[in-house]
C-alpha positions as CSV (number, residue, x, y, z in Angstrom):
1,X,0.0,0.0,0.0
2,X,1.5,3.3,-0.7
3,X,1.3,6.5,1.1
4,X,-1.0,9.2,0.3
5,X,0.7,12.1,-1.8
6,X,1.2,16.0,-0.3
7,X,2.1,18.9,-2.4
8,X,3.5,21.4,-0.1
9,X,2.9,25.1,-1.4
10,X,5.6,27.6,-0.4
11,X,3.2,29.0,2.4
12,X,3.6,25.7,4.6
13,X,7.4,25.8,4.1
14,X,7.5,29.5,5.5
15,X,5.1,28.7,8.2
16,X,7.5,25.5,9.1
17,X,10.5,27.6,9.1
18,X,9.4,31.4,10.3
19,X,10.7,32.5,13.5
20,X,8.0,32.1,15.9
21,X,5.0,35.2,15.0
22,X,3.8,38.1,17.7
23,X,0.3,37.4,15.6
24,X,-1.4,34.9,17.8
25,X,-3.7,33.6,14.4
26,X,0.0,33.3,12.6
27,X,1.6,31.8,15.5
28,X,-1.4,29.4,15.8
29,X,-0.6,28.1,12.1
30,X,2.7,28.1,12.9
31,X,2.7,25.6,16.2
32,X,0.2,23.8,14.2
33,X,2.5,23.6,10.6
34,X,5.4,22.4,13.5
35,X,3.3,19.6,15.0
36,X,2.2,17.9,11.9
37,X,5.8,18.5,10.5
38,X,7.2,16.2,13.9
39,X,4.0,13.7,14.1
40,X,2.9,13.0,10.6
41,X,4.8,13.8,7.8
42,X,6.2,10.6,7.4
43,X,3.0,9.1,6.9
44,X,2.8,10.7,3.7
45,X,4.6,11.2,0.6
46,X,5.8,14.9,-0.3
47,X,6.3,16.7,-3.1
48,X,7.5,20.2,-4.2
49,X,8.2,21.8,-7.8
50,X,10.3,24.3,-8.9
51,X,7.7,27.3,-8.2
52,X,8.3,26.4,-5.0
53,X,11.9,26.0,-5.1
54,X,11.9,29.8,-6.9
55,X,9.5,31.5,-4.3
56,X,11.3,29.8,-0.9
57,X,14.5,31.1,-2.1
58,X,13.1,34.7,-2.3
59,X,13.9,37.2,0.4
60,X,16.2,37.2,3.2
61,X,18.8,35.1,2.4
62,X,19.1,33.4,5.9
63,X,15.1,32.5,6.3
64,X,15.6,31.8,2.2
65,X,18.7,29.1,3.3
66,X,16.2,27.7,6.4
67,X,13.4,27.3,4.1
68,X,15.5,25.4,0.8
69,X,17.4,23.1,3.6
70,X,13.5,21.7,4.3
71,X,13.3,21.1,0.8
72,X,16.4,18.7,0.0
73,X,15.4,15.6,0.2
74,X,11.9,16.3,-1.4
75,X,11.3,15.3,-5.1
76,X,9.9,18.0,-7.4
77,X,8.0,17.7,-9.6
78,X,8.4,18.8,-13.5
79,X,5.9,21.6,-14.8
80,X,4.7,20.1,-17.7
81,X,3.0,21.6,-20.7
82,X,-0.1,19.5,-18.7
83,X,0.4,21.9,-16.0
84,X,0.7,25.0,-17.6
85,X,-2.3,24.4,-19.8
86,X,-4.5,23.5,-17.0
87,X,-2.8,26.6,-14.9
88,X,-4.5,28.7,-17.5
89,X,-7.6,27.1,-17.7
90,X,-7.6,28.0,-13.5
91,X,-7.1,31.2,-14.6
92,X,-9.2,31.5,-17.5
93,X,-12.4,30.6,-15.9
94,X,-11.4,32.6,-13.0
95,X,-11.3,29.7,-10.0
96,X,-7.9,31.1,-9.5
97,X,-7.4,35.1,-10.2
98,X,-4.8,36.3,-13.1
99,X,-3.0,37.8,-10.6
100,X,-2.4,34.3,-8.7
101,X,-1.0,32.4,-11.7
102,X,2.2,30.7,-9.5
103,X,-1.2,30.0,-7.1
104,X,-3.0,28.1,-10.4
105,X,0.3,26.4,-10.9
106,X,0.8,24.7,-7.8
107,X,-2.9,23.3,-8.0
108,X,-2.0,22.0,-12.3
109,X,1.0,20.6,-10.6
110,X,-0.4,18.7,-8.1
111,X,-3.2,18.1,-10.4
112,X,-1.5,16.9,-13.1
113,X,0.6,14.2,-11.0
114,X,-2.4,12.8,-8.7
115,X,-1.1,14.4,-5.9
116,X,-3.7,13.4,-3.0
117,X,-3.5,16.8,-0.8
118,X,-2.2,20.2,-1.5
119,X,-1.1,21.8,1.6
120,X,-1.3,25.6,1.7
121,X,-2.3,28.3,4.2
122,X,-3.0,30.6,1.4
123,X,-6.3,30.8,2.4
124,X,-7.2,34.1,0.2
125,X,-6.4,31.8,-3.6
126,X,-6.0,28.6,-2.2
127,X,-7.6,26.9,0.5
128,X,-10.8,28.8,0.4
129,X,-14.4,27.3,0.6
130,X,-15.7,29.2,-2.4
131,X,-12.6,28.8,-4.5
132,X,-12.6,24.8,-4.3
133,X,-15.4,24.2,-5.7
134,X,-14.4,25.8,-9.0
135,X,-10.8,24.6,-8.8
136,X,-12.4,20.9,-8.5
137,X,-14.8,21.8,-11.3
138,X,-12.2,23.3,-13.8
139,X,-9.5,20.3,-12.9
140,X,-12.5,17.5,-13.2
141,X,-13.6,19.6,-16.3
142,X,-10.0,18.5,-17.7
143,X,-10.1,14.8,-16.3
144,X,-7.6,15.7,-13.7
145,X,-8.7,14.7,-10.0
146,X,-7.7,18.0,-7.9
147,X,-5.9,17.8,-4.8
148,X,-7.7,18.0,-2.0
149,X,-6.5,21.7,-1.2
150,X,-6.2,21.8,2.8
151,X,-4.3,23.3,5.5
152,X,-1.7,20.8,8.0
153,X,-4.6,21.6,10.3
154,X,-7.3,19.1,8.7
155,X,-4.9,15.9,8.7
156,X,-3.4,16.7,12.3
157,X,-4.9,14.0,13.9
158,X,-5.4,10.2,13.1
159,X,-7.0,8.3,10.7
């Protein structure tokens, strides 16, 4: 039996790797991103891409160096012509806005490879109740199963 699949979107890396946040909400997603790194993520199988790759390495270069030392043993995945296709398509029917395109990539990605869960707390593109719905419909639309777009919060605990 294999493990279940999890594309992790540059937003859990930062949380997992952030000093610790003044915000309390921030903080929250923080202890939370922490708990299931320790507890869980060897229950599952995890992926990255080269977006992510790109957008960890941004910024200060030692939370950049933090954040691309998480990622070394992870495979990444290739960004097909698949992927880019249905990235537009996310963006063409508006389930994912124009200005979000590296956002409509990481869902074609994950898409595109059968990745189980995308983990994100982009909560404003990504993991947003009346943005799934439309992300599942385009990706179906396309005869790709989306990823079940979550944050480290919903597969916490057990089985």
């Amino acid at each position: 039996m294999t493990k279940p699949s999890i594309y992790l979107e540059t937003s859990f890396i930062s949380y997992l790797t952030a000093r610790p946040s003044r915000d309390l909400i921030v903080a929250g997603h923080q202890a939370i991103t922490a708990e299931w790194w320790e507890n869980r993520r060897h229950e599952f199988e995890l992926f990255i891409s080269p977006i992510v790759l790109e957008e960890v390495g941004r910024g200060d270069s030692l939370a950049a160096a933090r954040r691309i030392a998480v990622l070394s043993e992870m495979v990444s995945l290739d960004i097909s012509a698949e992927a880019y296709h249905l990235a537009n398509r996310l963006i063409h029917t508006a389930a994912i806005p124009k200005e979000a395109f590296s956002d409509a990539l990481h869902v074609a990605i994950a898409g595109v490879n059968g990745i189980n869960y995308l983990f994100t707390w982009n909560c404003k593109h990504l993991a947003h109740a009346k943005k799934r719905g439309d992300i599942e419909r385009v990706c179906t639309d396309h005869n790709y199963v989306s990823p079940i777009i979550c944050t480290p919060e919903e597969l916490l605990g057990g089985e």
